[in-house]
N, C-alpha and C positions, 0 to 999 in steps of 0.2 A: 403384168408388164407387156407394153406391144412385142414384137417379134424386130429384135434390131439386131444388125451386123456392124463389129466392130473391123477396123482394118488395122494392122500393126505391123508398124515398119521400124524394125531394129534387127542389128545386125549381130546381134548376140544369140547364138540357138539358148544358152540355159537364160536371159532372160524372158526369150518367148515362150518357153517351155513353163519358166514360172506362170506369166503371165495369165497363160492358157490355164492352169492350176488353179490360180487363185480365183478366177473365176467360174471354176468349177466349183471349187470351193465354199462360194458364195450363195451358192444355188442360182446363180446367171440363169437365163434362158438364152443367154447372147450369143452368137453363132460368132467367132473369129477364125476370120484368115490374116497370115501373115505372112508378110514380103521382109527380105534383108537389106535392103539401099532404097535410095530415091529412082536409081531410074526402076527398078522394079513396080514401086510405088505405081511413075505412071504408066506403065505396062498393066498396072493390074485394073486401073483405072478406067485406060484410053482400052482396055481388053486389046493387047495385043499380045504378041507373041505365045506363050505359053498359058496365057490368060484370054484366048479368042472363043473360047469355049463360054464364056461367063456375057458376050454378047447379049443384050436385050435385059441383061441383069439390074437390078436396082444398085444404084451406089451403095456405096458403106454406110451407115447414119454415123459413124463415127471415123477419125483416125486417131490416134496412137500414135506418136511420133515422135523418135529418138534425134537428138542432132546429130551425134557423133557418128556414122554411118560414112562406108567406102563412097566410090564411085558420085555418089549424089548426096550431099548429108543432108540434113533434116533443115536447114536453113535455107537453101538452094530449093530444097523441094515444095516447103511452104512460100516461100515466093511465088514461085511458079504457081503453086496451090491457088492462090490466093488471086492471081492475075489471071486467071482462066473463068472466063463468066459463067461455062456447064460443071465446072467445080469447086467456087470459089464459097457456094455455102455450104457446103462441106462443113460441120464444126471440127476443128485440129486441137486435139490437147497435145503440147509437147512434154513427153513422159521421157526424163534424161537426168543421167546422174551429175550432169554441171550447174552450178551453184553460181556460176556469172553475172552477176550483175548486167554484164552487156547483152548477157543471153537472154535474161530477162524483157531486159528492155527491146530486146532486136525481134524478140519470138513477139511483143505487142505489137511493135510499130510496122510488123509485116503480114498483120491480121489474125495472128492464132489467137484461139477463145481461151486456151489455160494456160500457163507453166507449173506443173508438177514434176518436184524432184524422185527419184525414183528413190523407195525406202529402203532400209537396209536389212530388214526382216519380211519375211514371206506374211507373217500376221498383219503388219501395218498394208503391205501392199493387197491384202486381204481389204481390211477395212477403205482403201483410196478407192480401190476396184468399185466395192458395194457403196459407198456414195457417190463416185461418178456417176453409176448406173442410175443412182437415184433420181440425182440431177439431172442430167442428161436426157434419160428414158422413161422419167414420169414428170416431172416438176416442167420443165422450158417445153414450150412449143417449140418442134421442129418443121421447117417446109414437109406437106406432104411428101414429095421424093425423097427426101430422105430416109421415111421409116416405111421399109417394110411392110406389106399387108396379111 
């Protein structure tokens, strides 16, 4: 598998904690970092504040992205995601445990590439992990800037 970084913005530490697990779990080679809200998100992005160290760094090839999140939630920030021409090919799966219909339909119509429910076992989210990676990180051409060398 190429060398890809995911970005994960959820506001829960034990489910980033899982998250982080199960792809360890998986034998990942995938480097994650994660942020807790949307405005972190583009802090970690635009590398500012606590993230100006990461200058000249490759984006994420991926985001991870919860809705229900403080300050900025995952709706809010896929917009925005999505209306920014130097991040808008970004692929966004939004990884959230709402079941909305509106969600659904609101997470397509404002350009994210999945909606995945967040599972309720560590095994299952085992298994989403290792075929997203599949998908993702061998199957779909990604723009060169997106993936890592």
């Amino acid at each position: 598998m190429r060398s890809v970084q995911i970005l994960l913005a959820d506001d829960d530490p034990d489910d980033r904690m899982l998250l982080a697990d199960a792809l360890a779990e998986n034998g990942s080679a995938v480097q994650l970092d994660t942020v807790e809200d949307g405005e972190q998100l583009f802090d970690y992005l635009r590398r500012r504040g606590p993230f100006k160290k990461l200058a000249g760094a490759a984006p994420p090839t991926l985001i991870l992205l919860d809705l229900n999140m403080p300050r900025k939630d995952g709706r809010e920030a896929l917009r925005e995601l999505k209306a920014d021409p130097a991040l808008r090919r970004i692929p966004v799966v939004v990884l959230t445990t709402s079941r909305a219909e509106d969600d659904i339909r609101h997470t397509y119509d404002l350009g994210g590439n999945s909606f995945i429910i967040k599972p309720s076992s560590f095994g299952d989210l085992v298994e989403i992990l290792k075929t997203l990676s599949a998908y993702w990180f061998e199957t779909v051409k990604l723009p060169e800037e997106a993936v890592a060398k």
